[in-house]
C-alpha positions in Angstrom: -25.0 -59.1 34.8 -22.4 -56.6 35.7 -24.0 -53.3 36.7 -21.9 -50.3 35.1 -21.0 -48.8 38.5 -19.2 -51.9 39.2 -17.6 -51.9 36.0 -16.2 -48.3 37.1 -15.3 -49.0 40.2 -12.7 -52.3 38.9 -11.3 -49.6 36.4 -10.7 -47.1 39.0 -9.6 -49.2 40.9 -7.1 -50.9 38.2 -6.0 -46.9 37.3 -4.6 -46.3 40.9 -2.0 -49.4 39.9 -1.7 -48.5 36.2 1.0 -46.0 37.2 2.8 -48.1 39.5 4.2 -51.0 36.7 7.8 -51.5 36.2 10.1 -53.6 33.3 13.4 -54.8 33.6 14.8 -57.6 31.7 16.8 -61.0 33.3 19.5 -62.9 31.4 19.0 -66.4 29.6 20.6 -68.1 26.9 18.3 -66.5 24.1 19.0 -63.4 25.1 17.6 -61.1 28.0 13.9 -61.6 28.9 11.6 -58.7 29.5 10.1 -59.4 32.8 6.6 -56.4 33.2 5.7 -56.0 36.7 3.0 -54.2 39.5 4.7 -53.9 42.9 2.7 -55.1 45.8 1.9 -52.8 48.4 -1.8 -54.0 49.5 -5.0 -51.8 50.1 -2.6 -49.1 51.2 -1.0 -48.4 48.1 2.4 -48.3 49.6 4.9 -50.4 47.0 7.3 -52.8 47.5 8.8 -55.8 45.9 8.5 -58.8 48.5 4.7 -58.9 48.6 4.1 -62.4 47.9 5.5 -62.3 43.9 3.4 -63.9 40.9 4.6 -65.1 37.8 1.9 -64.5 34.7 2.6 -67.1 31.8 0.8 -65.6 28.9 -1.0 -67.6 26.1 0.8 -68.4 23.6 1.3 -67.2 19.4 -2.2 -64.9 18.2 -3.9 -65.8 21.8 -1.0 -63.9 23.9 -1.5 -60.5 22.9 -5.4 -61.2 22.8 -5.1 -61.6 26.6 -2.1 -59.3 27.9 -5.0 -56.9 28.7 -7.0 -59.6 30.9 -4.2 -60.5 32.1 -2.6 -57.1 33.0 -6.1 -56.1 34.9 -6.1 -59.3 36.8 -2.5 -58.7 37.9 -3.2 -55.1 39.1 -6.1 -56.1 41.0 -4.3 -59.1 43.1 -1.7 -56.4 43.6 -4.3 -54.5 45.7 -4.3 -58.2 47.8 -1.0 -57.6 49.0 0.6 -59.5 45.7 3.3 -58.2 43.3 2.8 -59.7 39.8 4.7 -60.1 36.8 4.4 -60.8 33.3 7.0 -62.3 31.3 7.9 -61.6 27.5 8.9 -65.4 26.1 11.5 -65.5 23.8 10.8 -64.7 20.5 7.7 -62.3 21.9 7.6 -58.4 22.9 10.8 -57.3 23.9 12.3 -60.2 24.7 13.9 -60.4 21.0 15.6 -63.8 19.3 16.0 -65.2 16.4 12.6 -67.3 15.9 14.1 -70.0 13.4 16.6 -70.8 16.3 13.1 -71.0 18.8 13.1 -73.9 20.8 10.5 -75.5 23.5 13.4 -75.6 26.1 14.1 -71.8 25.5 10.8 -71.2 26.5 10.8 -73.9 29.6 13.7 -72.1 30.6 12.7 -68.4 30.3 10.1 -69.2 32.8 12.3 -71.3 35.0 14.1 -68.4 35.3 11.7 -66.0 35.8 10.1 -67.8 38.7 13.4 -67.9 40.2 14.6 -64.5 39.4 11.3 -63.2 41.6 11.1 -65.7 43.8 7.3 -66.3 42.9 5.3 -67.7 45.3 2.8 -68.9 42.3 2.8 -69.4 38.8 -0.7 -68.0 36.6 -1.0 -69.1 33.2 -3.4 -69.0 30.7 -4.1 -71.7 27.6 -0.7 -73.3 26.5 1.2 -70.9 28.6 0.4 -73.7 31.4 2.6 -76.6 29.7 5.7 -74.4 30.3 8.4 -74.6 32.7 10.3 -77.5 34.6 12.1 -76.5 37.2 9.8 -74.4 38.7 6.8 -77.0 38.4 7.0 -78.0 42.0 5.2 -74.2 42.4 1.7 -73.8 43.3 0.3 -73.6 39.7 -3.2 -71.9 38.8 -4.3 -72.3 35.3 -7.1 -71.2 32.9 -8.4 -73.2 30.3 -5.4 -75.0 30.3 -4.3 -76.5 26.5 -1.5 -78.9 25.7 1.0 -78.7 23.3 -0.8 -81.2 20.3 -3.8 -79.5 20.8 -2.0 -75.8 20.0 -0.3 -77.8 16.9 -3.7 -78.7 15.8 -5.2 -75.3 15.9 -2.7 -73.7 14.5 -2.7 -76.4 12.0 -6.5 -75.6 11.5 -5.6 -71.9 10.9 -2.8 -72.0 8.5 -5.0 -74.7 6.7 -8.1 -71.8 6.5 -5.5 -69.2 5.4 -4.2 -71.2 2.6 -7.5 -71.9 1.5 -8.3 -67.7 1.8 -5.1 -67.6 -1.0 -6.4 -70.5 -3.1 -3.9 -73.0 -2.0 -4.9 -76.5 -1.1 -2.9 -78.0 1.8 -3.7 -80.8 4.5 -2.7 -81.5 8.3 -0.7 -84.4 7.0 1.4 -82.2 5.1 1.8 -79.4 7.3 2.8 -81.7 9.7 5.6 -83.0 7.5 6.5 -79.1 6.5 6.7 -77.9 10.2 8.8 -80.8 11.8 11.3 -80.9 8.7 12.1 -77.3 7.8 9.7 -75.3 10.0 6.4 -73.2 9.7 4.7 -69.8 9.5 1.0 -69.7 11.0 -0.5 -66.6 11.3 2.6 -64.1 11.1 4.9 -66.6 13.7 7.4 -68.5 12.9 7.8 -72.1 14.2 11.4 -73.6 13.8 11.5 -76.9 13.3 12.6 -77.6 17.0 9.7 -75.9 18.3 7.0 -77.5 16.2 8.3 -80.5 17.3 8.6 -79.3 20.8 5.3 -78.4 20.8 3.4 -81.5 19.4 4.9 -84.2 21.8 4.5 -81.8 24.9 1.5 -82.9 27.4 1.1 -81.2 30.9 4.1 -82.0 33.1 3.0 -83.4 36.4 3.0 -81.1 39.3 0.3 -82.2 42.2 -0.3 -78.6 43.1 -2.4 -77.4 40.2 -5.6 -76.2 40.3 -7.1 -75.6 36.6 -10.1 -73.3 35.7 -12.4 -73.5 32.8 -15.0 -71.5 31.6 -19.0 -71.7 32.6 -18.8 -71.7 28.6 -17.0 -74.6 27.9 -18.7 -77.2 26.3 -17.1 -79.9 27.6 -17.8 -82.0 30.6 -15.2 -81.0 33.1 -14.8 -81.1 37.2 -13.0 -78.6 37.0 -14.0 -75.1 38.4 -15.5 -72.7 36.4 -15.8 -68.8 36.4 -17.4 -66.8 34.4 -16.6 -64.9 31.2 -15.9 -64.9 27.9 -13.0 -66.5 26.2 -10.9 -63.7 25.1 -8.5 -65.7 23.2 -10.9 -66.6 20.5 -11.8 -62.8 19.9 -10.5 -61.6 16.7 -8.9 -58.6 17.7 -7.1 -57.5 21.5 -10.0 -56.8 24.2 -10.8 -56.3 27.6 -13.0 -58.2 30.5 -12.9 -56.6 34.0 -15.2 -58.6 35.2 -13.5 -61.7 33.8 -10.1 -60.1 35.1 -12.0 -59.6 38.9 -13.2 -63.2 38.7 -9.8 -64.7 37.9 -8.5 -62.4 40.6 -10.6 -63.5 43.5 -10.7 -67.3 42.3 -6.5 -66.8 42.5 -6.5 -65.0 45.6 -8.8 -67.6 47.5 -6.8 -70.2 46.3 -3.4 -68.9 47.5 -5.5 -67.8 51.1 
């Protein structure tokens, strides 16, 4: 049980770094990409921009901007380790504007690619299906949490267009969604999924990289040897929230892992 003097001191702690993020975008063939960042500087507060660079890969569709607050705390707190963090935008997401029914999986492979690059990150930190993307930047040290693959996003989202039609007094089936998303696209849940990147999406497994290390949840139900940490997944909330202790115990399982 977190005490609430703890609880104050991670947000005091997370305030003195609130003021210190930064935003620029990098160029890529969808259009620039807003890259959100929390200059390094250690326990000293001092800033800087060579302090051992993260990449965040968010979560993607509804789950992304249900975590960009977990995420965001955790990055502000490694930045207090002597990291500097950053959080990309994928295209089609935040600022980093594009026309979705043009969306493909390699836009997003190469958004990151180039965002790893473009900070020279040490690390890559993703969370749920932001962990299947990438490729040239796969031989980095990746740390992952409750890692998903691409069919098994398909098939939720799947699940909750199928429980939104049903809301409307539609009748539709996986089969047929299927059928609609790989021939002229789909909308799930206020996104829009080209054809290319439905498609993208259902074949894609996790790529190989033999520097991985994936987390899961105390919670999860499954049988896993994996580690675990605690907390709660935020992803299956139904509106934005925030863990500090969940964003504390992804930032020390992170930091001892780089260490």
């Amino acid at each position: 049980m977190e005490t609430s003097s703890h609880i104050s001191l991670l947000k005091n702690r997370i305030n003195n770094y609130e003021r210190t993020v930064v935003q620029r975008f990098i160029p890529a063939a969808t259009g620039p990409i807003w890259l959100t960042g929390w200059l390094g500087g250690g326990l000293d507060g001092g800033l800087g921009d060579n302090d051992r660079p993260l990449l965040f890969v968010p979560p993607l569709f509804g789950e992304m901007n249900r975590c960009r607050r977990l995420m965001a705390d955790c990055a502000m707190l490694l930045v207090q380790q002597g990291f500097s963090c950053w959080m990309i935008d994928l295209p089609g997401t935040g600022e980093s504007e594009t026309d979705p029914a043009l969306l493909t999986l390699d836009d997003w492979h190469d958004a990151v690619d180039r965002a790893a690059s473009d900070i020279k990150a040490e690390a890559i930190i993703a969370l749920r299906g932001g962990a299947i993307l990438g490729r040239q930047s796969q031989h980095l040290p990746h740390w992952s949490l409750a890692a998903i693959d691409g069919p098994t996003i398909i098939r939720e989202l799947l699940r909750l267009r199928m429980a939104n039609d049903r809301g409307l007094g539609l009748s539709s089936t996986s089969a047929q969604l299927m059928a609609l998303g790989s021939a002229k696209g789909l909308n799930i849940g206020g996104y829009w999924l080209s054809p290319a990147l439905f498609e993208g999406l259902s074949n894609i497994i996790f790529p190989y990289n033999n520097n991985v290390i994936s987390y899961q949840l105390e919670t999860n139900s499954k049988k896993t040897d994996s580690p675990t940490l605690q907390g709660e997944p935020m992803w299956r909330h139904a509106e934005p929230g925030r863990s500090l202790p969940m964003a504390a115990a992804m930032a020390n399982a992170i930091t001892t892992w780089l260490d």
